[in-house]
C-alpha positions as CSV (number, residue, x, y, z in Angstrom):
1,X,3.5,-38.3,107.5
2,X,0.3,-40.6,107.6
3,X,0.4,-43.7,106.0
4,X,-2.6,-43.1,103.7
5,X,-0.1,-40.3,102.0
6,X,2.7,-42.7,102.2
7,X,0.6,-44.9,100.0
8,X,-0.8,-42.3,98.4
9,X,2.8,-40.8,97.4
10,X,4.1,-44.6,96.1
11,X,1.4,-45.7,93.7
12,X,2.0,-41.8,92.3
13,X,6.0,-41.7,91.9
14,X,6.7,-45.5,92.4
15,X,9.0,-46.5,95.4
16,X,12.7,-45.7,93.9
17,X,11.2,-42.1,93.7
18,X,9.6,-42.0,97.3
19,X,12.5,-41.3,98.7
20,X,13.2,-37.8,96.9
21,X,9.6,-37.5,97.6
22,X,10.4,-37.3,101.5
23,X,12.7,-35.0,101.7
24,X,12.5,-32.0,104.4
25,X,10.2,-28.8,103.6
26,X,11.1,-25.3,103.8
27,X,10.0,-23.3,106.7
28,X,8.2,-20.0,105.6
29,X,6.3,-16.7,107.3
30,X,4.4,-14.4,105.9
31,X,2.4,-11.7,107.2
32,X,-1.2,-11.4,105.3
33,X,-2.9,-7.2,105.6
34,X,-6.9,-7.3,105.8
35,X,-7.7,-3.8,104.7
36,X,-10.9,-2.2,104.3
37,X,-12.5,0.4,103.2
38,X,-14.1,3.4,104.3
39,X,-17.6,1.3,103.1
40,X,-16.4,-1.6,105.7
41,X,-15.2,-3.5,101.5
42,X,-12.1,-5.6,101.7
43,X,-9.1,-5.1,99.8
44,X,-8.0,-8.2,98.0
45,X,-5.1,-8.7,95.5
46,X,-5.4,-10.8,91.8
47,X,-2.1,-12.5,92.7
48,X,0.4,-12.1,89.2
49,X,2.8,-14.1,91.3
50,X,3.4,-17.6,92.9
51,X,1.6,-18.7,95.1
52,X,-1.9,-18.7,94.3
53,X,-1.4,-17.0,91.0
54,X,-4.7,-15.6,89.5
55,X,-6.6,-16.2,92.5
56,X,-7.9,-13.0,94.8
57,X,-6.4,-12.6,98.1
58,X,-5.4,-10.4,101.1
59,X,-1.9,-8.6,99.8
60,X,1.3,-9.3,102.7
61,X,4.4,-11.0,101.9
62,X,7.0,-12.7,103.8
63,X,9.4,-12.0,106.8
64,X,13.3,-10.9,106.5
65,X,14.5,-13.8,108.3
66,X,17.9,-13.5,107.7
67,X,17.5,-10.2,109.2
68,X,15.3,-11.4,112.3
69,X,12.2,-8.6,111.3
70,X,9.2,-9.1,113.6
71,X,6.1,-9.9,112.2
72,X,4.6,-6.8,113.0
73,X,7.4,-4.6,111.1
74,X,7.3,-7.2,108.5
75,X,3.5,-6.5,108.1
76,X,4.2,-2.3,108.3
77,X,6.5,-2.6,105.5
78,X,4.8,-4.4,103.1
79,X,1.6,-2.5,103.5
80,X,3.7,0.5,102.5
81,X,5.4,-1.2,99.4
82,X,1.9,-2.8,98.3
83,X,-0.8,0.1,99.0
84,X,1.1,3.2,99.9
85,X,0.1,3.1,104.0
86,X,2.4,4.4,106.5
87,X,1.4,1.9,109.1
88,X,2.8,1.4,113.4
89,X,2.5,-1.6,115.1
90,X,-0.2,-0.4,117.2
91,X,-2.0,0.1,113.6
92,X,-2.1,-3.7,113.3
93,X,-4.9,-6.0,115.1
94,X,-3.4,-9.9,115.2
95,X,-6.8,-11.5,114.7
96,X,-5.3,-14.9,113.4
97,X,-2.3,-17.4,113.2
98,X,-2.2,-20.0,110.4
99,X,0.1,-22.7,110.0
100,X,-0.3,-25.3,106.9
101,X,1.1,-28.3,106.8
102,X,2.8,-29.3,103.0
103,X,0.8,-26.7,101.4
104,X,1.1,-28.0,97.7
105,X,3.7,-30.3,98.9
106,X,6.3,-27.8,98.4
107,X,6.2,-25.8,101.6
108,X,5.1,-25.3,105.1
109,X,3.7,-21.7,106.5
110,X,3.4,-19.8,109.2
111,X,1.4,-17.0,108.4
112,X,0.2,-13.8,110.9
113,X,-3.3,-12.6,109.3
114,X,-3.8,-8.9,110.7
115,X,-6.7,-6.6,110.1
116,X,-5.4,-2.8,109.3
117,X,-7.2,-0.5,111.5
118,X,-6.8,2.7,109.4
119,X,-9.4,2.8,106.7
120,X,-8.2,3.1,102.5
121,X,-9.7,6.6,101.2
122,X,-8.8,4.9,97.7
123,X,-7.9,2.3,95.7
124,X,-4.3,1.5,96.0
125,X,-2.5,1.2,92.3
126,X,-1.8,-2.1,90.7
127,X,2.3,-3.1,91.2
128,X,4.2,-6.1,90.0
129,X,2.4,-8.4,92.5
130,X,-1.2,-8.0,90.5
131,X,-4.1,-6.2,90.7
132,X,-5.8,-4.3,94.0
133,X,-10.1,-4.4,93.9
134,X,-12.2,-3.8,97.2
135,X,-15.1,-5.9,97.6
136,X,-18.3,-6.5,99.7
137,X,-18.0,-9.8,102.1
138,X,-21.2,-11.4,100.1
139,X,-18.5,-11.5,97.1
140,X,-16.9,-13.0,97.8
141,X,-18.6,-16.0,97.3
142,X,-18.0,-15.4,93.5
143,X,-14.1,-14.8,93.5
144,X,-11.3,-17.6,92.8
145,X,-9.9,-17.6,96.0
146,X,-7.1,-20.1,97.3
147,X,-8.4,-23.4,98.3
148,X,-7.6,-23.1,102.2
149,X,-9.0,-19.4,102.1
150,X,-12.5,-20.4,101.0
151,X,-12.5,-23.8,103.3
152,X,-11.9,-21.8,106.5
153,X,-9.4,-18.9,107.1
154,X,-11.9,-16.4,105.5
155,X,-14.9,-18.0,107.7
156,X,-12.9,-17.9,110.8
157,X,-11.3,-14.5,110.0
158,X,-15.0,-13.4,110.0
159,X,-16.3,-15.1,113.3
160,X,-13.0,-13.9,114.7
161,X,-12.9,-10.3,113.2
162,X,-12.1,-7.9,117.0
163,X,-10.6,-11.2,118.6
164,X,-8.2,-13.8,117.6
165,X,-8.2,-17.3,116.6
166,X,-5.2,-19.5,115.8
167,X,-5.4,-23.1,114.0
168,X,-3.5,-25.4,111.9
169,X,-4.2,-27.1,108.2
170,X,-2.6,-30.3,107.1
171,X,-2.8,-30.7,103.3
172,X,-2.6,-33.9,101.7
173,X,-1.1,-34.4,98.5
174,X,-4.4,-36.0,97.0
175,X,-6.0,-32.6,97.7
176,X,-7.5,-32.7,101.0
177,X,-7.1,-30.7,104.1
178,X,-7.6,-31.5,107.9
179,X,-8.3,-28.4,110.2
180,X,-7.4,-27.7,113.9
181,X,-9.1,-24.7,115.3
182,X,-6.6,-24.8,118.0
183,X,-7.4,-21.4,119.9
184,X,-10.7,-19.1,119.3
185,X,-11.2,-15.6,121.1
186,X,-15.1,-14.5,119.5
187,X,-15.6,-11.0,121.3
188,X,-13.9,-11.5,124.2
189,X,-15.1,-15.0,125.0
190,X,-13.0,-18.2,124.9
191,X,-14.7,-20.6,122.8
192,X,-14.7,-24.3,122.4
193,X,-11.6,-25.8,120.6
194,X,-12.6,-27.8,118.0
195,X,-11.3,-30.2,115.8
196,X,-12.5,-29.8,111.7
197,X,-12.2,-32.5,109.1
198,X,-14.6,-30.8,106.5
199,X,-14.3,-28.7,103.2
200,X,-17.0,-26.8,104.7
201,X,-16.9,-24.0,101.4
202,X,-19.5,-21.0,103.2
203,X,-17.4,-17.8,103.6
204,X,-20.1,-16.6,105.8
205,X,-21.3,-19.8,107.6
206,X,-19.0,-19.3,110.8
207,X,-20.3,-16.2,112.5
């Protein structure tokens, strides 16, 4: 942990509470499912649950760890429970790899962001997890979208759509989030790595 957060976390909870504050983070993986429509729309999810309650995004969930489940089969088996598609692995394309740091403070995640070959012929129902809406890209500009969705996964998910990138966010507890593009694949070229310390907020600026 830096010491800005260290200083950060003391004048906030006081020193005899640091401590508590300290403690080790959970571990999690998750799968998210970028599914599009026939008209090339996206098919995002108004979440009913934690995390990111009320706030659009791609539907997934996480891994069976207890039962060692691949990413890939995690990611075939909850697009079946959340829209209905009988998917295979070789349905999947891995276009990115995620990992944030302390996300709310609570939790770090690993997450495997795929894009679902097969297109949706329709609208998949709403469940217990919220509500299912397809969308153009230009959109999305509108929506509530998580805070690390709309500073950079969803403009690297578009630069990187057909290849692959992978980086890393830490998250601060005063609200801020430092990115590492730490691999990037744009059609079959390497690019440069590069290191990002801005809130840059344009879903469509990276192409």
């Amino acid at each position: 942990m830096e010491i800005c957060d260290l200083l950060f976390l003391r004048s906030t909870f006081g020193t005899r509470n640091l401590k508590f504050r300290l403690m080790v983070l959970p571990y999690k993986v998750a799968t998210l499912l970028y599914c599009f429509s026939e008209r090339d729309e996206v098919l995002l999810l108004e979440r009913a649950q934690e995390p990111n309650r009320g706030l659009w995004s791609p539907c997934g969930g996480k891994l069976k760890m207890d039962s060692g489940e691949s990413p890939y089969a995690c990611a075939c088996r909850e697009a079946h429970e959340e829209t209905g598609l009988s998917l295979r692995p070789e349905d999947l394309h891995l276009t990115g790899l995620v990992s944030e740091h302390g996300f709310q403070g609570r939790t770090h995640w690993l997450m495997f962001l795929f894009e679902v070959k097969p297109r949706l012929k329709t609208l998949p129902p709403d469940h217990a997890e919220g509500r299912f809406q397809f969308f153009a890209r230009a959109a999305l500009e509108g929506l509530k979208l998580p805070q690390t969705d709309r500073e950079q996964i969803w403009p690297w998910f578009w630069r990187h759509r057909g290849g692959f990138f992978a980086a890393h966010c830490h998250c601060h507890p005063d609200g801020r989030n430092d990115w590492t593009l730490e691999e990037s694949t744009v059609s079959g070229l390497q690019s440069t790595v590069e290191r990002n310390r801005t809130g840059d907020s344009g879903l469509g600026t990276m192409d």
